[in-house]
C-alpha positions in Angstrom: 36.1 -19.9 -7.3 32.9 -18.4 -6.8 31.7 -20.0 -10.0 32.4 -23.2 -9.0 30.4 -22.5 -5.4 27.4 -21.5 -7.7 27.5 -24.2 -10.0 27.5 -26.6 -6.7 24.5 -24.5 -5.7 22.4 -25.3 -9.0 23.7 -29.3 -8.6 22.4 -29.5 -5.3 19.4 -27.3 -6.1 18.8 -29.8 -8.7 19.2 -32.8 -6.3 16.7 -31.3 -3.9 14.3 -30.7 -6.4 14.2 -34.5 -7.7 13.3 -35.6 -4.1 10.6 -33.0 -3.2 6.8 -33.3 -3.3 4.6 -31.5 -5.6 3.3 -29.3 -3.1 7.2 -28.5 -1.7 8.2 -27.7 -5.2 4.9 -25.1 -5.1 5.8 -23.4 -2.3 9.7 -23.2 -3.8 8.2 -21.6 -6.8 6.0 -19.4 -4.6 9.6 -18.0 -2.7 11.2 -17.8 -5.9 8.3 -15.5 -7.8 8.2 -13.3 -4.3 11.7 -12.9 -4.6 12.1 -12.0 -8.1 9.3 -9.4 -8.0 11.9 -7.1 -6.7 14.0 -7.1 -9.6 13.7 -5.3 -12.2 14.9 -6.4 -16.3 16.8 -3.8 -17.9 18.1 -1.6 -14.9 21.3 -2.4 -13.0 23.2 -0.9 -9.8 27.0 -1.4 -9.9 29.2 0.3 -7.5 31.1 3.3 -9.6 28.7 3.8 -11.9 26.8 6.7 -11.4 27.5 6.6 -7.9 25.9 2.8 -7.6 22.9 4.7 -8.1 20.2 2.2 -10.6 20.4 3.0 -14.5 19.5 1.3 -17.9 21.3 -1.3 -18.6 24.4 -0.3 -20.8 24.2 3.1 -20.1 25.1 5.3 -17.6 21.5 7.4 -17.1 19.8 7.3 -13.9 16.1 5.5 -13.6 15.7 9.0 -11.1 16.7 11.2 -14.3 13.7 9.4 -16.3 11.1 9.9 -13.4 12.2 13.2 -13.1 11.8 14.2 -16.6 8.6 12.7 -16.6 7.1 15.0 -13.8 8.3 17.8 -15.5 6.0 17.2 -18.5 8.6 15.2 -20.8 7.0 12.8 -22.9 8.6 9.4 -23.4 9.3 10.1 -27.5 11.0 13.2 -26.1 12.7 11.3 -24.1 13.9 8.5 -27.0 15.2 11.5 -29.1 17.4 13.0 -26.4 18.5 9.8 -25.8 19.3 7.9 -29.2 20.7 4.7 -27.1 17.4 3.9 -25.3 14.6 2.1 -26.8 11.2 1.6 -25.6 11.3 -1.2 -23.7 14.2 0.9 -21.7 11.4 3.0 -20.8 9.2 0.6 -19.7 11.8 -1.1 -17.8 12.0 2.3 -16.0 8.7 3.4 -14.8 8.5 -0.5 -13.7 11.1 -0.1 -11.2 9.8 3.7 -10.2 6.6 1.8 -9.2 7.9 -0.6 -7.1 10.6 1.7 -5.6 8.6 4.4 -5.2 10.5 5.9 -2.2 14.2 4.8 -3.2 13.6 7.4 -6.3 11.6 9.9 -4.1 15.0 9.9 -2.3 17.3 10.3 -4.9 15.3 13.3 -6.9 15.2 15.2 -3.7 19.1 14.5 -3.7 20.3 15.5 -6.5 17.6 18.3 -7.1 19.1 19.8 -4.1 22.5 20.0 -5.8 
C-alpha cells in the first residue's frame, strides 16, 4: 500500500514539474538540496538496531563509537584493521555526519561513556 502512495507521489511530482516555470523548478531544487544536506550516505538509524542509535550501513557499529575512537588518538587505518568490514569511504561517511551532528554525537558519547 504505501508503495503505491509513493509511486502516486513521483506521478504527480512529475505532473507538477511539466507545468512549472524555470524559476519554480529552481527554487524546488533549492528545497530539495536544503533538505538532503541533512542526510548522510552510508549511515542509517533503524529502530532495534543498536538502540536506533545511527551506524554504518550494514553493520551494527555506532558513528559515536568512531568519533570516540578518534578523540582518543585512534587513527583511521587502526580503525580499518579493527574493523575488517569497513572501508574507507565508511569512514568518510562518518566524520561527515559527526560534522553536521555535532551535538546529536556529543550526546551519545557522554551516554554511553557514563555506562
Amino acid at each position: 500500500m504505501m508503495l503505491k502512495k509513493r509511486d502516486t507521489l513521483l506521478e504527480q511530482a512529475n505532473q507538477l514539474l511539466v507545468i512549472m516555470t524555470m524559476a519554480e523548478k529552481a527554487q524546488l531544487l533549492q528545497w530539495i538540496v536544503r533538505d538532503l544536506e541533512n542526510t548522510a550516505l552510508g549511515i542509517e538509524s533503524q529502530p532495534g538496531v543498536c538502540g536506533g542509535l545511527p551506524c554504518i550501513v550494514r553493520t551494527r557499529i555506532p558513528v559515536w563509537l568512531l568519533e570516540q575512537a578518534r578523540r582518543l588518538g585512534t587513527s583511521q587505518a587502526d580503525l580499518l584493521q579493527c574493523y575488517p568490514n569497513l572501508c574507507a569511504k565508511d569512514i568518510t561517511n562518518a566524520w561527515a555526519y559527526v560534522r553536521s551532528h555535532k551535538a546529536e554525537i556529543e550526546q551519545q558519547i557522554h551516554e554511553n561513556e557514563e555506562d
